[in-house]
PyMOL Python script that loads the backbone (N, CA, C, O; Angstrom):
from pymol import cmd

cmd.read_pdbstr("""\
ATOM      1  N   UNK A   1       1.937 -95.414 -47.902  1.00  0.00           N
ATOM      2  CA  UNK A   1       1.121 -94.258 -48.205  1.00  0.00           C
ATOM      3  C   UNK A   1      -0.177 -94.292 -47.396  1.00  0.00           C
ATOM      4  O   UNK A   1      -0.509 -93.348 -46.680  1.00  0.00           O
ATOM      5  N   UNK A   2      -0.781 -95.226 -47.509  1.00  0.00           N
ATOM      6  CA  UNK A   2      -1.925 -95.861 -46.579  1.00  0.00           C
ATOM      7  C   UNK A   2      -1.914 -95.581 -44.811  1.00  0.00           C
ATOM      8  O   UNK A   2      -2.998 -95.310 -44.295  1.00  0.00           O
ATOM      9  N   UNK A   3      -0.553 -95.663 -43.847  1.00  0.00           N
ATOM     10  CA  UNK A   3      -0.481 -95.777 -43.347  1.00  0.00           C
ATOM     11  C   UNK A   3      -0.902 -95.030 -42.300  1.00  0.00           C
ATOM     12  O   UNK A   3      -1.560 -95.566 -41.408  1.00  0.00           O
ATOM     13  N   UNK A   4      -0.558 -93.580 -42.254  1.00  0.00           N
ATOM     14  CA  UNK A   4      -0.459 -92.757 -42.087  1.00  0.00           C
ATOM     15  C   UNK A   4      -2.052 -92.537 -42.014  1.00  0.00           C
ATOM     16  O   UNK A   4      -2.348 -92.590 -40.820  1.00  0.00           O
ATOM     17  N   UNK A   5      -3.275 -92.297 -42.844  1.00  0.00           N
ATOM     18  CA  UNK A   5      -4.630 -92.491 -42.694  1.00  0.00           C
ATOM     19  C   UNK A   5      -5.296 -93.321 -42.005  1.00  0.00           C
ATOM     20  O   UNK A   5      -6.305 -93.003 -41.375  1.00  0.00           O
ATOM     21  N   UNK A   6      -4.727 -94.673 -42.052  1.00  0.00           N
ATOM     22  CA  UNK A   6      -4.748 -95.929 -41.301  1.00  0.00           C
ATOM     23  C   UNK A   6      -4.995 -95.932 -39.809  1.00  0.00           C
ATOM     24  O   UNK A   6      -5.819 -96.452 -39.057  1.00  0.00           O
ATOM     25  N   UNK A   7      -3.894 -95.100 -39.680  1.00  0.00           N
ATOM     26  CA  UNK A   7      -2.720 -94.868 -38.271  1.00  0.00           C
ATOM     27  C   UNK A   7      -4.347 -93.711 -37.481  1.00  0.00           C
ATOM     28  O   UNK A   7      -5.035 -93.876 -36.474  1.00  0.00           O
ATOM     29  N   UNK A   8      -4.355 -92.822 -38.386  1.00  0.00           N
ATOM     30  CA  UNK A   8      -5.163 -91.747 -38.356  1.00  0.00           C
ATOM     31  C   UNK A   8      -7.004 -92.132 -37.666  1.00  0.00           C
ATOM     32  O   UNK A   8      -7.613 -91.623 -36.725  1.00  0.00           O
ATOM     33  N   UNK A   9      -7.448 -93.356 -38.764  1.00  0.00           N
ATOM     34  CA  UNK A   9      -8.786 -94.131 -37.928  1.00  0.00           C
ATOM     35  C   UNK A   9      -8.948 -94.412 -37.026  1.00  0.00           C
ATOM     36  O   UNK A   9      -9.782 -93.989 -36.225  1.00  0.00           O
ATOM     37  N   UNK A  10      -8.030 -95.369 -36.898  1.00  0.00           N
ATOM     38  CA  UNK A  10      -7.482 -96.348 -35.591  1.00  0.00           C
ATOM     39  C   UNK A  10      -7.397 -95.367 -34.404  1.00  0.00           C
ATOM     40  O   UNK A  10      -7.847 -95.852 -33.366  1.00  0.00           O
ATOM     41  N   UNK A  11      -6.974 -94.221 -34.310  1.00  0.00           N
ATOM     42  CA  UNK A  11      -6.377 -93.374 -33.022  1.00  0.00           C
ATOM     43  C   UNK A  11      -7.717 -92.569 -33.236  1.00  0.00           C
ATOM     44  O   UNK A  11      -7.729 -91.659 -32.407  1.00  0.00           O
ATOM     45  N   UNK A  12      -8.784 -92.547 -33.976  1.00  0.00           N
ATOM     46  CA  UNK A  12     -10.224 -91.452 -33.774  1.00  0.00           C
ATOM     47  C   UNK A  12     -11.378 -92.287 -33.495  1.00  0.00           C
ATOM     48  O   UNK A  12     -12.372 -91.642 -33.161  1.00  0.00           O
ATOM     49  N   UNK A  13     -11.487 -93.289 -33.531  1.00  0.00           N
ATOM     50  CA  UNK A  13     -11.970 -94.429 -33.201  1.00  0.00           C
ATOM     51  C   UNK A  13     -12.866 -94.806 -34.783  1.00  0.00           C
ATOM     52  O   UNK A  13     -13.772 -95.640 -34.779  1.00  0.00           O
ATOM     53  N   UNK A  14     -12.520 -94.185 -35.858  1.00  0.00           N
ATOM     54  CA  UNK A  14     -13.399 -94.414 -36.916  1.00  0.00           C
ATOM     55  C   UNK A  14     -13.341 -95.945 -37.292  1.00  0.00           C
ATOM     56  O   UNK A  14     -14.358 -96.506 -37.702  1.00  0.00           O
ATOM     57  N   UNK A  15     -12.144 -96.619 -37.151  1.00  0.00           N
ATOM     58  CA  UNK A  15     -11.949 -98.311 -37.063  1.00  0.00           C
ATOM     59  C   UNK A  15     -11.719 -98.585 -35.764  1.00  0.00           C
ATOM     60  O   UNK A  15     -11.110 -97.948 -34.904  1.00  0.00           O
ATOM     61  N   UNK A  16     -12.298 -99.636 -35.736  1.00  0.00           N
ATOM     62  CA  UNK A  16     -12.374-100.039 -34.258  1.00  0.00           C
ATOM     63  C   UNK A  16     -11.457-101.684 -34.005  1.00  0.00           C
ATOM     64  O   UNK A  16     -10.395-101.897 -34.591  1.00  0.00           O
ATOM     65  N   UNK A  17     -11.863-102.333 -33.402  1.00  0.00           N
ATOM     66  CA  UNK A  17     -11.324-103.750 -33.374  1.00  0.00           C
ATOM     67  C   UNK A  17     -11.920-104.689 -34.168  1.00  0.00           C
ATOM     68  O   UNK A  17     -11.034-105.389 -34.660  1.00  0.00           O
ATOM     69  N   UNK A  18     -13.265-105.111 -34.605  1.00  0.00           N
ATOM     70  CA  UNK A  18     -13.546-105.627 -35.178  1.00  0.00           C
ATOM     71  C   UNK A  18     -13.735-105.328 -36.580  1.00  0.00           C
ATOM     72  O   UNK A  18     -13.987-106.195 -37.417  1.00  0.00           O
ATOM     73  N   UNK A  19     -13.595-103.928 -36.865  1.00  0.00           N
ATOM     74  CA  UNK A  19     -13.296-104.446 -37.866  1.00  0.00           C
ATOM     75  C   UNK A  19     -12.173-104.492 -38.459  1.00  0.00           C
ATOM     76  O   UNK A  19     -12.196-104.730 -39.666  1.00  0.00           O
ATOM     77  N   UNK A  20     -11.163-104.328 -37.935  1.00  0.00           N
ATOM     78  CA  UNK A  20      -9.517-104.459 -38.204  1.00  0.00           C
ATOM     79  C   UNK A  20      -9.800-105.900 -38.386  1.00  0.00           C
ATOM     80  O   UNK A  20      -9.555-106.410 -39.479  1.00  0.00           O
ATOM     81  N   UNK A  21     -10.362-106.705 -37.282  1.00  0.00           N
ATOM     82  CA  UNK A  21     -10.104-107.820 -37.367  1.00  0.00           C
ATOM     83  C   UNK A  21     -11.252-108.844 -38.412  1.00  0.00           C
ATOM     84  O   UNK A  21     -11.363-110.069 -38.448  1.00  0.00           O
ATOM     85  N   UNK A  22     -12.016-107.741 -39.210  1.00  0.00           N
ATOM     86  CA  UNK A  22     -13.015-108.694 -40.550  1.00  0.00           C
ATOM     87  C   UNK A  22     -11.827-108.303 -41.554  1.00  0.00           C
ATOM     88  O   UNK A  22     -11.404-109.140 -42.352  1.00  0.00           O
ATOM     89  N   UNK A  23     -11.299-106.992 -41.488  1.00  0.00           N
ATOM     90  CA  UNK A  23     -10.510-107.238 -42.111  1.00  0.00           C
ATOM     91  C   UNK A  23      -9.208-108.273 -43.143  1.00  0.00           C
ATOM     92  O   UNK A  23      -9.094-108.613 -44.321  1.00  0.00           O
ATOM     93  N   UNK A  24      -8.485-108.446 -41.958  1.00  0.00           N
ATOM     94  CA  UNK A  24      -7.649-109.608 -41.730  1.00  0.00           C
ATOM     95  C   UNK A  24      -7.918-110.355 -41.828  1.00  0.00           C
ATOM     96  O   UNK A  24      -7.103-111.178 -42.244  1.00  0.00           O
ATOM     97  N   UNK A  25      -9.666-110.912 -41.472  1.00  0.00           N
ATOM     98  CA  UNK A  25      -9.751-112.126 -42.040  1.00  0.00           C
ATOM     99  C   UNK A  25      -9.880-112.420 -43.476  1.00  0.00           C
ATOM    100  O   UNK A  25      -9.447-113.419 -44.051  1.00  0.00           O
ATOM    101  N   UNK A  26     -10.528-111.432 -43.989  1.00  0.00           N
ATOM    102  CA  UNK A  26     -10.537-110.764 -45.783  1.00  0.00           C
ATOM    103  C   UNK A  26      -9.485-110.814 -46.328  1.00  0.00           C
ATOM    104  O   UNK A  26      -9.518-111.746 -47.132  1.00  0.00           O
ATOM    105  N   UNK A  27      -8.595-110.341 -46.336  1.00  0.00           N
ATOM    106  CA  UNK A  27      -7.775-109.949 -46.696  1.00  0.00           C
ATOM    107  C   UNK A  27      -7.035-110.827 -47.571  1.00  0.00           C
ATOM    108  O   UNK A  27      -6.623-110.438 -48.664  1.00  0.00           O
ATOM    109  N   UNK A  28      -6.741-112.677 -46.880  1.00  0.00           N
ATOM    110  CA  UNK A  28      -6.172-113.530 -47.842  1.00  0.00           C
ATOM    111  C   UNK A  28      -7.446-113.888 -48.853  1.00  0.00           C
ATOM    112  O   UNK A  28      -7.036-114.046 -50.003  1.00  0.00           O
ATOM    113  N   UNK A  29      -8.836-114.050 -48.724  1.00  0.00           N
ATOM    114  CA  UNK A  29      -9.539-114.189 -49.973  1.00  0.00           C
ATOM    115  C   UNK A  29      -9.524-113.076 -50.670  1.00  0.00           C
ATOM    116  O   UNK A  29      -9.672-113.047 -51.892  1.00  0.00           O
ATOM    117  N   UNK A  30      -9.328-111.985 -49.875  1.00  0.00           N
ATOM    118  CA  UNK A  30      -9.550-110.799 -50.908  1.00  0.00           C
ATOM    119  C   UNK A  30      -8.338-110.894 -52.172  1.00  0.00           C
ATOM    120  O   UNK A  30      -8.655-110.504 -53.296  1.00  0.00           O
ATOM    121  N   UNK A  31      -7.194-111.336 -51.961  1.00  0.00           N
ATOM    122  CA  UNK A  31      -6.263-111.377 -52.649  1.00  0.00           C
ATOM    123  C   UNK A  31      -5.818-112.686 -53.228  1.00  0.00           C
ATOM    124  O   UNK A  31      -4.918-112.976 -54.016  1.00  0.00           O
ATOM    125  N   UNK A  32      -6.686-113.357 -52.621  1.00  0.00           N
ATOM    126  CA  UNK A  32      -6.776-114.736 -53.918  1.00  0.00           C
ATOM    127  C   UNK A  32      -8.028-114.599 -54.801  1.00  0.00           C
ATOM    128  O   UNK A  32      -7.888-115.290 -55.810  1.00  0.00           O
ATOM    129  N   UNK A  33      -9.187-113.955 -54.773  1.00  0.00           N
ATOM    130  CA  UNK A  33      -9.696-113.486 -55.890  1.00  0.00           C
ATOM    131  C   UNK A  33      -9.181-112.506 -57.118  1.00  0.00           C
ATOM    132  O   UNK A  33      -9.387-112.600 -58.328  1.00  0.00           O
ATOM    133  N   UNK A  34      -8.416-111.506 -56.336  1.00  0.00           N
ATOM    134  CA  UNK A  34      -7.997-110.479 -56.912  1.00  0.00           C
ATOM    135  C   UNK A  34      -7.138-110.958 -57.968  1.00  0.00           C
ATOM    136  O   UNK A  34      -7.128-110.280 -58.996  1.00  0.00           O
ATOM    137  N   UNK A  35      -6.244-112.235 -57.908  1.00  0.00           N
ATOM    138  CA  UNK A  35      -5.352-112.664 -58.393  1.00  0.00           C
ATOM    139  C   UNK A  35      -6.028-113.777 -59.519  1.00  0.00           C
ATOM    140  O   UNK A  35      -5.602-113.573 -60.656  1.00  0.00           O
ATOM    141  N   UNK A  36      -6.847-114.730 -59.430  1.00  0.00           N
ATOM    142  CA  UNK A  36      -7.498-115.298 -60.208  1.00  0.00           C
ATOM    143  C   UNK A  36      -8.591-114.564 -61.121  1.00  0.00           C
ATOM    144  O   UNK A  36      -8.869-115.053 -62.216  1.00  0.00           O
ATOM    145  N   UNK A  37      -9.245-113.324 -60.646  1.00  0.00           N
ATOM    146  CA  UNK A  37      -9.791-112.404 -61.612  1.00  0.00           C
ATOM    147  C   UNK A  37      -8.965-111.908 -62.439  1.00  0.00           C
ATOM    148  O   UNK A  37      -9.303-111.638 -63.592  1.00  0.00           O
ATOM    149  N   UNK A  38      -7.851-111.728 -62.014  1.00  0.00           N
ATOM    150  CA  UNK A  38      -7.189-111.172 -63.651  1.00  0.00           C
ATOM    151  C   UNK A  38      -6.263-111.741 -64.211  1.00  0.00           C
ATOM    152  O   UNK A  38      -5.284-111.158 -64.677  1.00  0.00           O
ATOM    153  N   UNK A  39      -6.496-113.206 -64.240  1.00  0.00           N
ATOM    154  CA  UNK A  39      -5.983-114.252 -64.962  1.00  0.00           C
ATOM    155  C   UNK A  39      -6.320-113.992 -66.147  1.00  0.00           C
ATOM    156  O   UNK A  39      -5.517-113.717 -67.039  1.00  0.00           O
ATOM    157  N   UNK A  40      -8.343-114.094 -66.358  1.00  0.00           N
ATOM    158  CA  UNK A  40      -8.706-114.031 -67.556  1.00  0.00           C
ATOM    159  C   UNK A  40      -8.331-113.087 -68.472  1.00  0.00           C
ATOM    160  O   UNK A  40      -8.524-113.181 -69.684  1.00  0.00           O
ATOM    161  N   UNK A  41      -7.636-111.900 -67.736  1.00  0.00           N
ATOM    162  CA  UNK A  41      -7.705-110.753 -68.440  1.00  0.00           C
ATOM    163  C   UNK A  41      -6.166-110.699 -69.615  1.00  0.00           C
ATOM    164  O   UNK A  41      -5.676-109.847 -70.357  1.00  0.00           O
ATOM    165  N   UNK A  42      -5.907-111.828 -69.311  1.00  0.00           N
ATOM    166  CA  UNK A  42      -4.691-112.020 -70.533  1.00  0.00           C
ATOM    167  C   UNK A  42      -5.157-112.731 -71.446  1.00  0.00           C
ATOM    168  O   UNK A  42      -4.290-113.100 -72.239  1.00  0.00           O
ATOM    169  N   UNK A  43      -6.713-113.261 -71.780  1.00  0.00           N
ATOM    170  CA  UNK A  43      -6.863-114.619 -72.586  1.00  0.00           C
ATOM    171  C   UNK A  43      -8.134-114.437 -72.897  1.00  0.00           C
ATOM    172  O   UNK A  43      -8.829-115.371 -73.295  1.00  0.00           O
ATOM    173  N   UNK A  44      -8.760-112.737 -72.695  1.00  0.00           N
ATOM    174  CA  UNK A  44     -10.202-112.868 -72.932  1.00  0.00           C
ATOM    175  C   UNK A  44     -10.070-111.623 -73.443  1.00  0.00           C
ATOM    176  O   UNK A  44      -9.293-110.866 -72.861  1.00  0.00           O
ATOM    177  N   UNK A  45     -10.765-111.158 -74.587  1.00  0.00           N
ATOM    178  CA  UNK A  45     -11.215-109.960 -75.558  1.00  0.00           C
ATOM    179  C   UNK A  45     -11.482-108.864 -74.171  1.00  0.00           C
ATOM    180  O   UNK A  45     -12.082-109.080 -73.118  1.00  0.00           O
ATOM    181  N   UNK A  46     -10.828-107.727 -74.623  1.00  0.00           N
ATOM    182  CA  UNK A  46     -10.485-106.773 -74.006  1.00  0.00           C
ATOM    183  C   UNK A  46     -12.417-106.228 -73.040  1.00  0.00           C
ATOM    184  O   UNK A  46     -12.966-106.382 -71.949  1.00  0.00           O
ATOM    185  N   UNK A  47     -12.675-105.642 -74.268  1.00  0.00           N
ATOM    186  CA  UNK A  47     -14.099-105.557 -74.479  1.00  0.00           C
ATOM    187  C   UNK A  47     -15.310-106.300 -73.683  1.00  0.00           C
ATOM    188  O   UNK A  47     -16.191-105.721 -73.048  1.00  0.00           O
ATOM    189  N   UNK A  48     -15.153-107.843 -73.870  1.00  0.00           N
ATOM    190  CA  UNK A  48     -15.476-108.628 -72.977  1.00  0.00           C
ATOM    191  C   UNK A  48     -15.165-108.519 -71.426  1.00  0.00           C
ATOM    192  O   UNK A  48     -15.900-108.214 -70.488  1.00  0.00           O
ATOM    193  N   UNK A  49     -13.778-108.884 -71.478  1.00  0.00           N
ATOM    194  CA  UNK A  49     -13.430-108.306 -70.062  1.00  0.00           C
ATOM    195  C   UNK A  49     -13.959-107.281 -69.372  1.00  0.00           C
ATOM    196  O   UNK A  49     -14.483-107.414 -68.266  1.00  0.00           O
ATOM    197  N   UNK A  50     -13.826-105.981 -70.121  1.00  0.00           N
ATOM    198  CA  UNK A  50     -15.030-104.750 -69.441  1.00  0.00           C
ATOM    199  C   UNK A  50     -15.681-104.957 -69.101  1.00  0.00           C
ATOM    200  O   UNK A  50     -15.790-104.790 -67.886  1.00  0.00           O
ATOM    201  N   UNK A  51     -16.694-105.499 -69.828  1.00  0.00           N
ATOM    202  CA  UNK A  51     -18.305-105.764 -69.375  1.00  0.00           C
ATOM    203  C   UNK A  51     -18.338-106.505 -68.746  1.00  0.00           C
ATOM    204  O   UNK A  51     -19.421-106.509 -68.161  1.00  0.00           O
ATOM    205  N   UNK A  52     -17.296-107.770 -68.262  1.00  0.00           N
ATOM    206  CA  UNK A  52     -17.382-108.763 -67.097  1.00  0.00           C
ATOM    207  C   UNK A  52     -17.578-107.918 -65.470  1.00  0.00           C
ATOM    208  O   UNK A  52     -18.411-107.910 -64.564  1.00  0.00           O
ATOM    209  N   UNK A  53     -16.357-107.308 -65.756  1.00  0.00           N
ATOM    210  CA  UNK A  53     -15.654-106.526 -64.704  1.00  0.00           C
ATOM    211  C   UNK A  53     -17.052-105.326 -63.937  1.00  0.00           C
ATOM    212  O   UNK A  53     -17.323-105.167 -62.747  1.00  0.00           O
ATOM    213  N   UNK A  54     -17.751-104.602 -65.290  1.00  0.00           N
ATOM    214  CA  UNK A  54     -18.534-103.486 -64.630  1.00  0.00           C
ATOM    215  C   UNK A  54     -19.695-104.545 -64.352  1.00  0.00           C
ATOM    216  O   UNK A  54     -20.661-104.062 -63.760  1.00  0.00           O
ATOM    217  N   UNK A  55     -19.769-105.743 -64.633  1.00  0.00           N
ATOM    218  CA  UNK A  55     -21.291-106.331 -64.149  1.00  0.00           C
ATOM    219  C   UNK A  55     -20.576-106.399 -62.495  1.00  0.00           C
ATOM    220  O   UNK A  55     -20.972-105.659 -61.594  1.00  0.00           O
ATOM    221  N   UNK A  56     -19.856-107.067 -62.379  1.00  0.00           N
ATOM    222  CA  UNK A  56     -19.262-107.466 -61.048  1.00  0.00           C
ATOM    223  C   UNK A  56     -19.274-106.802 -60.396  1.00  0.00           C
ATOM    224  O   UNK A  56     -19.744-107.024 -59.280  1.00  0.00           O
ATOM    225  N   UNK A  57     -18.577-105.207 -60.874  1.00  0.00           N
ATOM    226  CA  UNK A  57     -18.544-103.943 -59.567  1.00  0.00           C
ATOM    227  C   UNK A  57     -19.973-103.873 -59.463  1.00  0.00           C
ATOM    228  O   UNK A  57     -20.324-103.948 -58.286  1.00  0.00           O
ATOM    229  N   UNK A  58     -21.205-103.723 -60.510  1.00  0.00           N
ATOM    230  CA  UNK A  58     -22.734-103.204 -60.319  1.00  0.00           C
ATOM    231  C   UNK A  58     -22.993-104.492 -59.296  1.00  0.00           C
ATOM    232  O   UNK A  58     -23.374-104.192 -58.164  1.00  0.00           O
ATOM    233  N   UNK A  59     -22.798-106.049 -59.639  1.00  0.00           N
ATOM    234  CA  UNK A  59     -23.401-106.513 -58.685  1.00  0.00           C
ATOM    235  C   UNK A  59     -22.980-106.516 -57.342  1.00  0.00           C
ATOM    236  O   UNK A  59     -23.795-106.873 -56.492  1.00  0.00           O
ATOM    237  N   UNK A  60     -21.409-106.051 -56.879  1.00  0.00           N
ATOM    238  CA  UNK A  60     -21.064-105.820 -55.586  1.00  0.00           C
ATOM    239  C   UNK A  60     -21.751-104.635 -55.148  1.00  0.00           C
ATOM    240  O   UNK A  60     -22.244-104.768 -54.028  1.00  0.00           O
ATOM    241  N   UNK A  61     -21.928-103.547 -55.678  1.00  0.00           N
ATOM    242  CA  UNK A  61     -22.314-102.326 -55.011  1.00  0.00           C
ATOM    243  C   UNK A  61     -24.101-102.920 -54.830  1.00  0.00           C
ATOM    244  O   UNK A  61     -24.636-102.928 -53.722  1.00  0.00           O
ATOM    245  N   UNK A  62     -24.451-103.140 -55.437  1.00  0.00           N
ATOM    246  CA  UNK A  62     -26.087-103.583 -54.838  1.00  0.00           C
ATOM    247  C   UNK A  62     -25.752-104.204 -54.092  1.00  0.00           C
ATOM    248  O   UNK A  62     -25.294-103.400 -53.280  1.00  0.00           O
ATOM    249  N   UNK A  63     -25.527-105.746 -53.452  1.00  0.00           N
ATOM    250  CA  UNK A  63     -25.303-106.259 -52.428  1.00  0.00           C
ATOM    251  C   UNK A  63     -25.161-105.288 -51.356  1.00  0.00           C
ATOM    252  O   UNK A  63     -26.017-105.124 -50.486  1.00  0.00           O
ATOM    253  N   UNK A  64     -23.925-104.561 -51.441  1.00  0.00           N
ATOM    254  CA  UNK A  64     -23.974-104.019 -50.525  1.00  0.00           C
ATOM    255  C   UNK A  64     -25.161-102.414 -50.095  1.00  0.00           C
ATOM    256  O   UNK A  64     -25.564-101.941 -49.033  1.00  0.00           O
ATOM    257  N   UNK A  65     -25.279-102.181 -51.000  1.00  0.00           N
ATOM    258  CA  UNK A  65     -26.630-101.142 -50.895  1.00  0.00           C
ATOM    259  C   UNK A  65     -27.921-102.556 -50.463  1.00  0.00           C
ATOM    260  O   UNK A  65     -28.607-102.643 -49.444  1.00  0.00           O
ATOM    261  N   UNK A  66     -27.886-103.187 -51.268  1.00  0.00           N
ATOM    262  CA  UNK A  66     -29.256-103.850 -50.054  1.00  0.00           C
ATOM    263  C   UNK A  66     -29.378-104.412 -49.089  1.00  0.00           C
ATOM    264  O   UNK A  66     -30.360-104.870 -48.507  1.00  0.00           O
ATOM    265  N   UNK A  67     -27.634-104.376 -48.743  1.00  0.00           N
ATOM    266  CA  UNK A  67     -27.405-105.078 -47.351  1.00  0.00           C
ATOM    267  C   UNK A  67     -26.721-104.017 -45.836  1.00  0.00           C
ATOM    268  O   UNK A  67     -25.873-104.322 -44.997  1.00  0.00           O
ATOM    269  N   UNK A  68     -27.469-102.842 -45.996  1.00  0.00           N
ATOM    270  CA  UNK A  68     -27.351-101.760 -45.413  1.00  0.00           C
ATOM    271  C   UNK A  68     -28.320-101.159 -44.628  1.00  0.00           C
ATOM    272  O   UNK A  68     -29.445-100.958 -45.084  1.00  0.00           O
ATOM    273  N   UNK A  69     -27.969-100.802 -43.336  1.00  0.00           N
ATOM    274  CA  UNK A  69     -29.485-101.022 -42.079  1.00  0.00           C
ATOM    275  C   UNK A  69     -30.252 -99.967 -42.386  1.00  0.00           C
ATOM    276  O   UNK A  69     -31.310 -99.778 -41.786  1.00  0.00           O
TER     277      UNK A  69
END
""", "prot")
cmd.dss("prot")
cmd.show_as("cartoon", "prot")
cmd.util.cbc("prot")
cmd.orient("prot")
């Protein structure tokens, strides 16, 4: 489904080479976090979990808002 948009960057120059290639390098931590974050989510109060989860997205989106030229 992705592909096709993908396909679409790549040929307008909106992705370029590097970052295809931060990508790729992401990509296996990105998905060994992804996978150990929702371990807890079978063994921890639902509720809890929420509020883990929206601190995490609030503290990723600042990072990246204060790490923006």
């Amino acid at each position: 489904m992705h592909l096709f948009p993908g396909a679409g960057c790549l040929g307008t120059g909106t992705v370029n080479g590097s970052v295809v290639r931060m990508m790729l390098v992401s990509l296996p931590f990105l998905a060994v976090t992804l996978w150990f974050a929702n371990q807890p989510h079978f063994r921890v109060n639902d509720r809890v979990f929420r509020r883990v989860i929206a601190w995490v997205i609030l503290l990723g989106g600042a990072t990246i808002f204060l790490n923006a030229p």
